[in-house]
C-alpha positions in Angstrom: 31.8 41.3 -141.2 31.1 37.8 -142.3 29.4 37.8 -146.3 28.5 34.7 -148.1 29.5 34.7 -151.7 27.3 31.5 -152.5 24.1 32.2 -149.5 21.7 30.2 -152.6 23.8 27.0 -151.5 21.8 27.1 -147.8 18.8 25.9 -149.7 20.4 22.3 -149.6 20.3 22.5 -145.5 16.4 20.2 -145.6 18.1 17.9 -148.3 19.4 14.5 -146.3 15.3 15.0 -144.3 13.5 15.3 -148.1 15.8 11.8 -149.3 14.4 10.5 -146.4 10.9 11.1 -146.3 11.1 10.5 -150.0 13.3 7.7 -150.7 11.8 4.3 -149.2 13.4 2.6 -146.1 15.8 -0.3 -146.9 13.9 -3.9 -146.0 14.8 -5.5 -143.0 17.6 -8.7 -142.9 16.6 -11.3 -140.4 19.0 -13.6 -139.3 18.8 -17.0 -137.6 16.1 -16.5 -134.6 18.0 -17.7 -131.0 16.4 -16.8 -127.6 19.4 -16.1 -125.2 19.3 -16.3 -121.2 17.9 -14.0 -119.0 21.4 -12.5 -117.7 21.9 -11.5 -121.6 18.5 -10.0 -121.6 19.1 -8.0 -118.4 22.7 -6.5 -119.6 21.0 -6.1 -122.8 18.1 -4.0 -121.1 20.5 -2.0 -118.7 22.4 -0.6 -121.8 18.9 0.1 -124.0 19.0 3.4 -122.4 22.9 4.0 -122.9 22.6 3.4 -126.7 19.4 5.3 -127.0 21.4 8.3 -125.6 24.4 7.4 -127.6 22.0 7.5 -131.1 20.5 10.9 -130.3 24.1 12.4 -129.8 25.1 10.8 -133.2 22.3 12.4 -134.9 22.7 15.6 -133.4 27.1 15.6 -134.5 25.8 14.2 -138.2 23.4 17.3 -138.3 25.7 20.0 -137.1 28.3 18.0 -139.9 25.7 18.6 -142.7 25.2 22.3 -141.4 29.0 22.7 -141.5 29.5 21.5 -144.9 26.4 23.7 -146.2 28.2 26.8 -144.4 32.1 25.6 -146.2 30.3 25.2 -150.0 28.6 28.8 -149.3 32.4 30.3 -149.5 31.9 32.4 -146.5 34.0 35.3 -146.4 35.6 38.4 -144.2 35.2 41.5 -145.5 37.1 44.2 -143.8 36.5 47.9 -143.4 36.9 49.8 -147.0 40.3 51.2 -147.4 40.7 54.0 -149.3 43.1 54.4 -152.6 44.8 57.3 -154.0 42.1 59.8 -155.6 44.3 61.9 -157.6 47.6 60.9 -159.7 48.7 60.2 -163.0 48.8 56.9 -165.2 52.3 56.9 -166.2 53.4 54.4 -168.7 57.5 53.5 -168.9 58.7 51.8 -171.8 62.1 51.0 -171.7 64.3 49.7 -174.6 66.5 46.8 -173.8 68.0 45.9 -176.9 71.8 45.2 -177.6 72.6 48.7 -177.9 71.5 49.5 -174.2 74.9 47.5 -173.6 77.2 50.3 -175.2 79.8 52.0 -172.3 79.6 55.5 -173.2 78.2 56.7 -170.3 79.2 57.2 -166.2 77.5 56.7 -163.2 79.8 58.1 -160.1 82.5 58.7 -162.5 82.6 55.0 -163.4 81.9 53.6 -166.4 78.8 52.0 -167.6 76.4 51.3 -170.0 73.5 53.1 -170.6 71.0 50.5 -169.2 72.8 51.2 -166.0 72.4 54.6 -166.1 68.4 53.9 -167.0 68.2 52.0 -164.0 69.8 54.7 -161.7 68.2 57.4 -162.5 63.9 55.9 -163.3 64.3 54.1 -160.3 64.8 57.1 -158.3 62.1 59.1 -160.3 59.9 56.0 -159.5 60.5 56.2 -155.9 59.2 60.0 -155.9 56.1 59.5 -157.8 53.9 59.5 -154.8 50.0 58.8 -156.0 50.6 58.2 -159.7 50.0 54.5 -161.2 53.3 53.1 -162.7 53.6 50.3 -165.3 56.8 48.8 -166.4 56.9 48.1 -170.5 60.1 46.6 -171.6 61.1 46.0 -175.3 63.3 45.1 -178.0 62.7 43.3 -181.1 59.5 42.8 -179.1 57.8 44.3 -176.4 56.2 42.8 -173.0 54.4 44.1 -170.0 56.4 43.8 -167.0 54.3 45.5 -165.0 50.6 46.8 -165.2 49.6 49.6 -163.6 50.1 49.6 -160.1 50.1 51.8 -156.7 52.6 49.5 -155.8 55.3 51.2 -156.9 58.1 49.4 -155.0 57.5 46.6 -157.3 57.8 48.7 -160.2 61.5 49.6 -159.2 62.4 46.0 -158.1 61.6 44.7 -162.2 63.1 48.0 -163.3 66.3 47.2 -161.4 66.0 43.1 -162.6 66.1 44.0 -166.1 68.5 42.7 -168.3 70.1 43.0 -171.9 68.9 39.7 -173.5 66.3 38.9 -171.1 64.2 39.8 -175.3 65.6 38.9 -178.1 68.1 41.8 -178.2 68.9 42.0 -182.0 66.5 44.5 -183.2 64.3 47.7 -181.6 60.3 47.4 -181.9 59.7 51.0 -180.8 55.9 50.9 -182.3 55.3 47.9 -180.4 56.6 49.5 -177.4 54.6 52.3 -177.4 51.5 50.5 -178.8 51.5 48.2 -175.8 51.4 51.1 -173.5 48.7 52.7 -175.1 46.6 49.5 -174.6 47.0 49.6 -170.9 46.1 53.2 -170.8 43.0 52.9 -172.7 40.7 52.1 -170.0 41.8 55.0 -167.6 40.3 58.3 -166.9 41.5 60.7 -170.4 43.3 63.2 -168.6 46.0 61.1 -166.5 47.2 59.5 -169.4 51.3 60.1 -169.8 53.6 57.4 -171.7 57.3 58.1 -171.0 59.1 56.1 -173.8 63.4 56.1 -173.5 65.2 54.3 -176.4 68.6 54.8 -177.7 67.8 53.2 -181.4 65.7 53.7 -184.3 62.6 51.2 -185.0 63.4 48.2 -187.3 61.2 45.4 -185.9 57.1 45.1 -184.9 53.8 44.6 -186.3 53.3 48.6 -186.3 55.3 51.5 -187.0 56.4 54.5 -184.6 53.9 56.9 -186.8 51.0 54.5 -186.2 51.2 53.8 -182.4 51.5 57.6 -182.4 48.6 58.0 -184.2 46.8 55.4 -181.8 48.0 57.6 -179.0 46.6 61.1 -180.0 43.5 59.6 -180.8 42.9 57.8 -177.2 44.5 60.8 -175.3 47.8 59.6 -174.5 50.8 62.0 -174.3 54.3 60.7 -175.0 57.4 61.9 -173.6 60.2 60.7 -175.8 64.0 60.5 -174.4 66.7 59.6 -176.8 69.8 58.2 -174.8 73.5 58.0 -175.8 76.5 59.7 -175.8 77.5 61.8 -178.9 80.9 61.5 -179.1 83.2 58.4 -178.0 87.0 58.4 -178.7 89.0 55.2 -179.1 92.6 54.2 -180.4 93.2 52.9 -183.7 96.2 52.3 -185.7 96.2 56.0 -187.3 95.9 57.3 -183.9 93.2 59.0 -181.6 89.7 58.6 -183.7 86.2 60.5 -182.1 82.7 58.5 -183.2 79.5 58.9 -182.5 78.0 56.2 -180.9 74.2 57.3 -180.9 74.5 58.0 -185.4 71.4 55.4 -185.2 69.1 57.3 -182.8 66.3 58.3 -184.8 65.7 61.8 -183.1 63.0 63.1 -186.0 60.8 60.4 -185.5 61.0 60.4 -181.7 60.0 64.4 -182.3 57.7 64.1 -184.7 55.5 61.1 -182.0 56.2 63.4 -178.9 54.9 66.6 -180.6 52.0 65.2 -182.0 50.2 63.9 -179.1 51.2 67.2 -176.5 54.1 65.5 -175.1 58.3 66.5 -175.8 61.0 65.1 -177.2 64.5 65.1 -174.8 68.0 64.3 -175.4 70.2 62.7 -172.8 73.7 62.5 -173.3 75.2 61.2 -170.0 73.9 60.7 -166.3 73.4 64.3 -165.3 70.8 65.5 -168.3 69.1 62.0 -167.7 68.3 63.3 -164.4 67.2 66.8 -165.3 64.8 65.5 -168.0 63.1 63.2 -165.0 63.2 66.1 -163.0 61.1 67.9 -165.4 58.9 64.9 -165.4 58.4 64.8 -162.1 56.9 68.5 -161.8 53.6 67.2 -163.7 50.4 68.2 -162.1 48.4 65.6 -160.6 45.2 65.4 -162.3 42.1 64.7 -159.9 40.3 61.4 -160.7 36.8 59.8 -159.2 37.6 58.5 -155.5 38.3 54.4 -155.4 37.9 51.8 -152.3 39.0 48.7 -151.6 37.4 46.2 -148.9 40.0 43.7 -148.2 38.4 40.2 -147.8 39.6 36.7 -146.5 38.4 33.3 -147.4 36.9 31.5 -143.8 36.0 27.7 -145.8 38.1 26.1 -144.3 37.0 26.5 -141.1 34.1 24.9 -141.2 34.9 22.2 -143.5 37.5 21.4 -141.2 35.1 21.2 -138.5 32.8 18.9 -140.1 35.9 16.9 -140.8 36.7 16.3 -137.6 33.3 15.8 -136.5 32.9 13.1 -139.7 36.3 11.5 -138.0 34.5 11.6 -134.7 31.6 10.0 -135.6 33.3 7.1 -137.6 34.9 5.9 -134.6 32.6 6.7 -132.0 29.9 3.8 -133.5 33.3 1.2 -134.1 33.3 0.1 -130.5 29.1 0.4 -130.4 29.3 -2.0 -133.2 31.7 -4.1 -131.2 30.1 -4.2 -128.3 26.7 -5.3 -129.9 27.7 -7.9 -132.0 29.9 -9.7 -129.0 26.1 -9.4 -126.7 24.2 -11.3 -129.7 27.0 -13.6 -130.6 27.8 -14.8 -126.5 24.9 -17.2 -126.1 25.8 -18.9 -129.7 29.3 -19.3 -128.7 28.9 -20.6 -125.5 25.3 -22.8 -126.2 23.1 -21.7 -123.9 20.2 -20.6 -125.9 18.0 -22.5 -128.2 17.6 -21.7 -131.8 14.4 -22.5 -133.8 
């Protein structure tokens, strides 16, 4: 149906009718007085009637103008038929690290190599895709952290920034894992305190951000937030050197007692994800939690319907304008003949 968001505006409709009863009439300009013949006087007569006509249909399209323009400044409005939204679902949080470190190739995808942002991207987007009902958001960080996405039914988008992600898209020198997780506790706040689930991955230990990993965990507990924690990176690389075969570990930074110590605290776990398959078991695990039931929501899709009658009025305006041109014409050429052609006398 048809709602007006502004129906106060209506009030103006008697407006232009108080200005005139209000306002006094402009004085009248007399020019020079000439009496022309009676064939003037006749055509003059025969088209009295014509222009009295043509007056009352130019009132009647400046009305229905003003009526239109009203109707335009009251921001009229469909409102559809409400739709209803998911009733049950959690409110999962991602927070991804991006940092330089994401870029190490110690892991496979396929039995290819890759990095382990790759891998992140393969396997969340999938475990995106399945969570039916949930609301997903999209944190990304590294020596600072940013909302890519709030949360959102709209899950498709969630995967499409997931997948867009890049190593340097932050400034990529340093891992602000507080930050991170405090930024996702801020979204999270204002939803219902038992759908609350922030699933932080990182591969590094926290040296950058305003607060530490202990304090955006306390932050967490206290507003009802559990955090999964998943530490990702190979344990064990080997290269060539010039002494011969040499085995490293290329996740010695991961800071696995922290990550334990924030998971634990607030109800959540820690996991630990070596390559591409126990990636995928620990978001397998992930994906078996219970939805939680939540207070039913609507939404009543609207669209704007201005421009309809403005345009109207427009093109009655555009109407008007050069409907009294010729009118003008016409009567100034009647009053003008006998002066040009000298057959009346002026006094």
């Amino acid at each position: 149906m048809i709602e007006f968001v502004w129906p106060w505006v209506f009030l103006a409709v008697p407006l232009p009718l108080i200005l005139r009863l209000l306002l006094p009439r402009a004085g009248m300009r007399d020019a020079a007085l000439f009496v022309p013949f009676f064939q003037t006087l006749t055509r003059l007569d025969a088209r009295a009637s014509q222009r009295g006509a043509r007056s009352f249909l130019l009132a009647l399209l400046t009305i229905l103008s003003w009526l239109l323009l009203v109707a335009a400044a009251a921001r009229p409005q469909w409102v559809g038929e409400p739709v209803q939204l998911p009733a049950s679902g959690r409110d999962l949080m991602l927070v991804v690290d991006v940092s330089g470190s994401m870029e190490a190739q110690d892991m496979q995808i396929a039995g290819q190599s890759a990095n382990r942002l790759q891998v992140v991207k393969s396997v969340v987007g999938d475990f995106v895709k399945r969570r039916t009902g949930d609301r997903l958001g999209l944190i990304l960080f590294a020596a600072r952290a940013y909302t890519q996405a709030p949360l959102t039914f709209d899950r498709a988008t969630v995967e499409r920034l997931l997948l867009e992600a890049e190593i340097g898209i932050i400034e990529e020198n340093a891992t602000a894992i507080g930050d991170g997780i405090g930024l996702g506790v801020k979204h999270l706040q204002k939803r219902p305190q038992t759908s609350r689930v922030l699933i932080m991955l990182t591969d590094g230990v926290n040296n950058a951000g305003s607060i530490t990993p202990q304090q955006a965990g306390e932050l967490a507990r206290n507003d009802g937030v559990k955090i999964y924690t998943i530490g990702i990176g190979a344990e064990a690389a080997s290269s060539n050197s010039l002494f011969g075969p040499r085995t490293s570990n290329p996740s010695a930074d991961l800071d696995e007692a922290t990550l334990t110590s924030i998971a634990e605290a607030t109800g959540g776990k820690f996991f630990r994800a070596r390559d591409q398959r126990e990636l995928e078991r620990i978001y397998g695990m992930l994906d078996q939690l219970e939805p939680v039931e939540q207070a039913a929501e609507t939404f009543r899709p609207t669209l704007s319907l201005f421009y309809f009658p403005l345009g109207a009025a427009l093109a009655l305006s555009l109407l008007i304008a050069f409907w009294r041109l010729p009118l003008n014409a016409i009567v100034g050429r009647e009053q003008g003949a006998p002066l040009l052609a000298g057959n009346g006398a002026q006094s």
